[in-house]
C-alpha positions as a printed Julia matrix, in Angstrom:
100×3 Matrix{Float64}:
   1.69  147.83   -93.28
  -1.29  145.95   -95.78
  -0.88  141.94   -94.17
  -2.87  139.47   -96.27
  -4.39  136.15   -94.63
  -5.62  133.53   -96.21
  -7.25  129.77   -95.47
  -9.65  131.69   -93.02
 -12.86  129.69   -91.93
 -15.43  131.28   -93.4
 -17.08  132.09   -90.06
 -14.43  134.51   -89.49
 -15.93  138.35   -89.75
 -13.71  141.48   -89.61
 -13.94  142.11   -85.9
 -13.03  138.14   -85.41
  -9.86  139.25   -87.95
  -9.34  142.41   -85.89
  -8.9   140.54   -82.36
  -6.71  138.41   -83.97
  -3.96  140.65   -84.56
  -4.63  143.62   -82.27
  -2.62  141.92   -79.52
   0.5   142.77   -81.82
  -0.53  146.28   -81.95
  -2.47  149.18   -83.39
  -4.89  147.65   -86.07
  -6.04  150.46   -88.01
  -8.52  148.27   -89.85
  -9.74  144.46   -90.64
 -11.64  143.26   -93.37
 -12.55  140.1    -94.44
 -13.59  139.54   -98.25
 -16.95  138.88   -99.16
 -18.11  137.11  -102.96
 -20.08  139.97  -104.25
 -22.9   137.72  -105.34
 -23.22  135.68  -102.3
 -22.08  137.92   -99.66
 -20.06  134.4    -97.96
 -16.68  134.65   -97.03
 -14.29  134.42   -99.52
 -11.6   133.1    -97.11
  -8.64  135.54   -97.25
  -8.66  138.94   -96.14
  -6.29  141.92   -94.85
  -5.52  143.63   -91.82
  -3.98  147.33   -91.65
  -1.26  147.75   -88.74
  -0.41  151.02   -88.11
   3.74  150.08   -87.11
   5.87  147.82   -89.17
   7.62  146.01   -86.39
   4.06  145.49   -84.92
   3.02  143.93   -88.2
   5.88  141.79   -89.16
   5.85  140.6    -85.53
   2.4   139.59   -86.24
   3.06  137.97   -89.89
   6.04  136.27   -88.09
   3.78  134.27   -85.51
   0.73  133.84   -86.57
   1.6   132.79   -90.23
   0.54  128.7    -90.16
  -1.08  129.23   -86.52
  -4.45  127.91   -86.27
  -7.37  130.48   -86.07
 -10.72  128.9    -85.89
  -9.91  125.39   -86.57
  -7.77  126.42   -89.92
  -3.99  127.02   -90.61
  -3.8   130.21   -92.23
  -0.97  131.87   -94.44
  -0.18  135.62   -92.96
   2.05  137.57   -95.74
   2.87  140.83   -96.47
  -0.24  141.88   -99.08
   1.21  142.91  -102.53
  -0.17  145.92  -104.74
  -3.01  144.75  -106.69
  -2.0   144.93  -110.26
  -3.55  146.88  -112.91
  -5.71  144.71  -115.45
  -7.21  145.49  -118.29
 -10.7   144.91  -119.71
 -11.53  141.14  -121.07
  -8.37  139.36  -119.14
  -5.74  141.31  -120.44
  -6.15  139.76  -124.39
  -4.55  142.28  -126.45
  -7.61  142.78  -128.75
  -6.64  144.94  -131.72
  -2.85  145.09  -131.57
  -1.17  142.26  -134.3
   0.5   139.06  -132.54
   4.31  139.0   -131.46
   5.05  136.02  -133.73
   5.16  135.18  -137.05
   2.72  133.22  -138.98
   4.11  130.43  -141.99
C-alpha cells in the first residue's frame, strides 16, 4: 500500500521516513519529495508497505503524531491524476455556454 505524509520538517530524508514506519512492518521503500529547482524538502512524501494491515496500522497511529517536532497527516496516497498540457485549459475546443 502507497501511504502519503505530509507537514514533514524539512530535515526529514528518506531513511529518517523509512525508520519511521518500518516498526509497523516491511517498508519496501521511502521517499521524501524534493523541489526540483532547489533540491529542499518539499515537506510531504510516501512510504511503500509491502502488507495492508501493516500499513493501515501505521496510517492509523502515526497520522497527527509528532515526528521531528511537526504533526504530520499519514493517508492513504491517491493515484496521481492525468493532466494535460497548460493546466488543463481546453485550448481549441468551443466553450460549454452560450454567448448573448
Amino acid at each position: 500500500m502507497n501511504i502519503f505524509i505530509s507537514n514533514l520538517s524539512f530535515r526529514v530524508n528518506d531513511e529518517d521516513l523509512k525508520q519511521l514506519f518500518v516498526e509497523y512492518g516491511t517498508v519496501t521503500s521511502a521517499k521524501v519529495i524534493n523541489d526540483k529547482y532547489s533540491g529542499k524538502s518539499r515537506g510531504f512524501g510516501f512510504v511503500e508497505m509491502s502488507d495492508d494491515n501493516d500499513s493501515k496500522k501505521a496510517i492509523e497511529e502515526l497520522n497527527q503524531a509528532e515526528f521531528d517536532g511537526k504533526v504530520i497527516s499519514v493517508s492513504i496516497a491517491k493515484p496521481k491524476t492525468e493532466t494535460r498540457p497548460g493546466g488543463n485549459r481546453n485550448f481549441g475546443e468551443k466553450p460549454s455556454f452560450k454567448r448573448y
